[in-house]
DRENDREN-593736 format. One record per residue (C-alpha): x, y, z; residue number from 1. Coordinates in steps of 0.001 Angstrom, whole numbers, plus 500000, padded with zeros to 6 digits. Each point is the difference from the previous one (the first is absolute). Layout:
X | Y | Z | NUM
...
% end
This chain:
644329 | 894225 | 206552 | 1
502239 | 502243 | 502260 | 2
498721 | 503409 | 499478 | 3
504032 | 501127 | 499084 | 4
500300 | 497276 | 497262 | 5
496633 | 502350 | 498276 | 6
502117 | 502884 | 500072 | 7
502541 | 498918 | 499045 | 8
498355 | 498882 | 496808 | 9
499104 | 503389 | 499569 | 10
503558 | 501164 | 499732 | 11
499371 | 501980 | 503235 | 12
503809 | 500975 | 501206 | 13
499324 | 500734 | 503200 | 14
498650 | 496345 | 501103 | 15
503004 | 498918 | 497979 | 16
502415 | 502276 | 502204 | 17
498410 | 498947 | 503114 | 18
500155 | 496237 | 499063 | 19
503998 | 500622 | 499467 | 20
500536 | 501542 | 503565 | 21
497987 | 497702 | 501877 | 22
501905 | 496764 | 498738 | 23
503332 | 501075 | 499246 | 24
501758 | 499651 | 502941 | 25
498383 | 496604 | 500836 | 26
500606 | 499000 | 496310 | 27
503986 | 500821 | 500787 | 28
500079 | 498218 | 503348 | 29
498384 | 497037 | 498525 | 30
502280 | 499617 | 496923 | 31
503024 | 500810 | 502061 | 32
500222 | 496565 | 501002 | 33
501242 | 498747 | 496912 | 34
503421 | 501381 | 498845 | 35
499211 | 503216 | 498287 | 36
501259 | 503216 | 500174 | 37
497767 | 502685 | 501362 | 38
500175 | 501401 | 496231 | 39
498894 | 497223 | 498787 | 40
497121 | 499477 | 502413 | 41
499229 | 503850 | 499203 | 42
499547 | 499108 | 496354 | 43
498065 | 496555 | 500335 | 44
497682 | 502117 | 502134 | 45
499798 | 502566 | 497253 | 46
499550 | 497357 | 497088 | 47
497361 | 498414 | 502127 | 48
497971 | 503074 | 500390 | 49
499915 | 500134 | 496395 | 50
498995 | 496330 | 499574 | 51
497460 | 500865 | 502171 | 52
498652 | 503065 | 498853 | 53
499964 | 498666 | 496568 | 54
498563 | 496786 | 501024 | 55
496720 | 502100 | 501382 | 56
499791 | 501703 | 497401 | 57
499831 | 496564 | 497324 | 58
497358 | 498953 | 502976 | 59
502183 | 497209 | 500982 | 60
499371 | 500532 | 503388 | 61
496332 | 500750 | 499587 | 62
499263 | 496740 | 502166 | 63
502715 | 499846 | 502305 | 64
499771 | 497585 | 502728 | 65
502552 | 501205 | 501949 | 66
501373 | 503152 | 502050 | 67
501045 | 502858 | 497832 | 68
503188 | 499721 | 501996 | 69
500464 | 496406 | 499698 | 70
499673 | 500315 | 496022 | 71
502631 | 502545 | 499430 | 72
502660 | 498459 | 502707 | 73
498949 | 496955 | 497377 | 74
501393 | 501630 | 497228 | 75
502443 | 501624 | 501681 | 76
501419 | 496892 | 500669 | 77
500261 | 498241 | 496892 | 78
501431 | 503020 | 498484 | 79
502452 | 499306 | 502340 | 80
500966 | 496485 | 499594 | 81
500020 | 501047 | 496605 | 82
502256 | 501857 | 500337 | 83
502341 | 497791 | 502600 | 84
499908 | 497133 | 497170 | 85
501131 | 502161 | 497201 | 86
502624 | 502026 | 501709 | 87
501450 | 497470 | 502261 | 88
499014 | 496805 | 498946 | 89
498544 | 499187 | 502816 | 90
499646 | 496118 | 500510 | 91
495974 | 499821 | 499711 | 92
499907 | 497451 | 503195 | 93
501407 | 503135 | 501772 | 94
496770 | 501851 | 498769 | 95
498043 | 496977 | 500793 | 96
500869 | 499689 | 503659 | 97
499392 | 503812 | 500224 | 98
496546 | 499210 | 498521 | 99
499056 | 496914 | 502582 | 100
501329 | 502870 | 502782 | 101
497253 | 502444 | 499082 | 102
497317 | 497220 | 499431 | 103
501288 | 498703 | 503925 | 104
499208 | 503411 | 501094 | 105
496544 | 500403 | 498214 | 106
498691 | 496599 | 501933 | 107
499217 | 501100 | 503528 | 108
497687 | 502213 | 498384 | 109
497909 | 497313 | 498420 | 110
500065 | 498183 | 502891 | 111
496161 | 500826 | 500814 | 112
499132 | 499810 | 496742 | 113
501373 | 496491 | 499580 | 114
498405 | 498702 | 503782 | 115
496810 | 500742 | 498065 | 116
500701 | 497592 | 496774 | 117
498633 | 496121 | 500561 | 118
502659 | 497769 | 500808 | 119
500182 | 498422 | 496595 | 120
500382 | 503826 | 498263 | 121
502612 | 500807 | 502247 | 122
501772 | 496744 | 499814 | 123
499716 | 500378 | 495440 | 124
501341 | 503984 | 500796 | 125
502567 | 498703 | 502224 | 126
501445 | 497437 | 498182 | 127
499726 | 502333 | 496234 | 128
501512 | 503242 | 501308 | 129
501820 | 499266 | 503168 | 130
501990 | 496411 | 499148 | 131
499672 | 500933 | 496263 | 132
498653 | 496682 | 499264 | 133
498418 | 499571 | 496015 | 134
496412 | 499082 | 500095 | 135
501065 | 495983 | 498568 | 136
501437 | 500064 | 503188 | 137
497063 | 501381 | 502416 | 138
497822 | 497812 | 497742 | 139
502001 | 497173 | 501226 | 140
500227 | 501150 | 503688 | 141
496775 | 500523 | 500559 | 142
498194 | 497565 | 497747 | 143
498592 | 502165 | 497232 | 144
499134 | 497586 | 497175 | 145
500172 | 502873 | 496979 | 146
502304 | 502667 | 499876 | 147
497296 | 502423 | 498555 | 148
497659 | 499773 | 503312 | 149
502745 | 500486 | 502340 | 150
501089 | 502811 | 497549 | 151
496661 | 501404 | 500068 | 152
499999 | 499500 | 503879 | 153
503316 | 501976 | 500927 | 154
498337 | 502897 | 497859 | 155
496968 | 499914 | 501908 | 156
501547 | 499890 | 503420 | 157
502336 | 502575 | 499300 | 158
497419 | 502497 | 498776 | 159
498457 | 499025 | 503533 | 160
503148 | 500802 | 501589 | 161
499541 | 503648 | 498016 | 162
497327 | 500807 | 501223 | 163
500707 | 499253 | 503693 | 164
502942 | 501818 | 499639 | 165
498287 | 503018 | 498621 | 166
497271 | 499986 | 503080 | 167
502739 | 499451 | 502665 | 168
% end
């Protein structure tokens, strides 16, 4: 566990403080890409601070399997599509492409990660989260005679994926 996430959880206001400076002004540039005004962004950012702290402190994030960083932008951001839909009625295949965007941009740095997966992990990964296919259809692709082993399969392969991503 990130040594800030343990203070945190023991209310400690400084850590908190310094947590708010560090990310702030990446937290605005990343959310200025969606139309927002910099008011806005300023109180997402403050609303997700809060969600985090107070997610800490319920030990929420006790096991968290991802940056500190990349957590709170995570909230961040669905406080502000949140947001988007109910004020603007934003058409939710708007959100969607913004979404597949961000998960376009996340893939070059899996790349090693998935060079390491057998070709038959990468191919069930591929074909679930990239081409969005539903596992009746990879079971019929690649010749899966019961939905629960190919089910079972995909889970183990992307734990496997994980864990290569976590050593590279």
């Amino acid at each position: 566990m990130d040594k800030r996430i343990e203070e945190v959880k023991s209310g400690n206001r400084e850590t908190i403080g310094q947590i708010y400076k560090e990310y702030r002004a990446g937290f605005i540039l990343f959310l200025s890409r969606y139309s927002l005004s910099k008011e806005e962004i300023a109180d997402i950012y403050q609303d997700a601070i809060i969600a985090f702290v107070e997610n800490v402190q319920k030990g929420k994030c006790d096991d968290l399997s991802v940056e500190l960083k990349t957590y709170l932008f995570s909230i961040g951001k669905y406080m502000a599509f949140k947001r988007m839909r109910n004020q603007r009625e934003i058409d939710p295949h708007e959100l969607e492409s913004h979404w597949y965007q961000e998960e376009k941009e996340e893939i070059p740095n899996l790349e090693p990660a998935l060079s390491r997966l057998g070709k038959r992990c990468y191919e069930i990964l591929k074909l679930f989260y990239y081409e969005g296919k539903k596992l009746e259809q990879i079971q019929e692709i690649m010749g899966y005679d019961k939905k629960d082993v190919l089910k079972s399969q995909k889970s183990r392969c992307l734990k496997q994926l994980k864990d290569y991503y976590g050593k590279d």
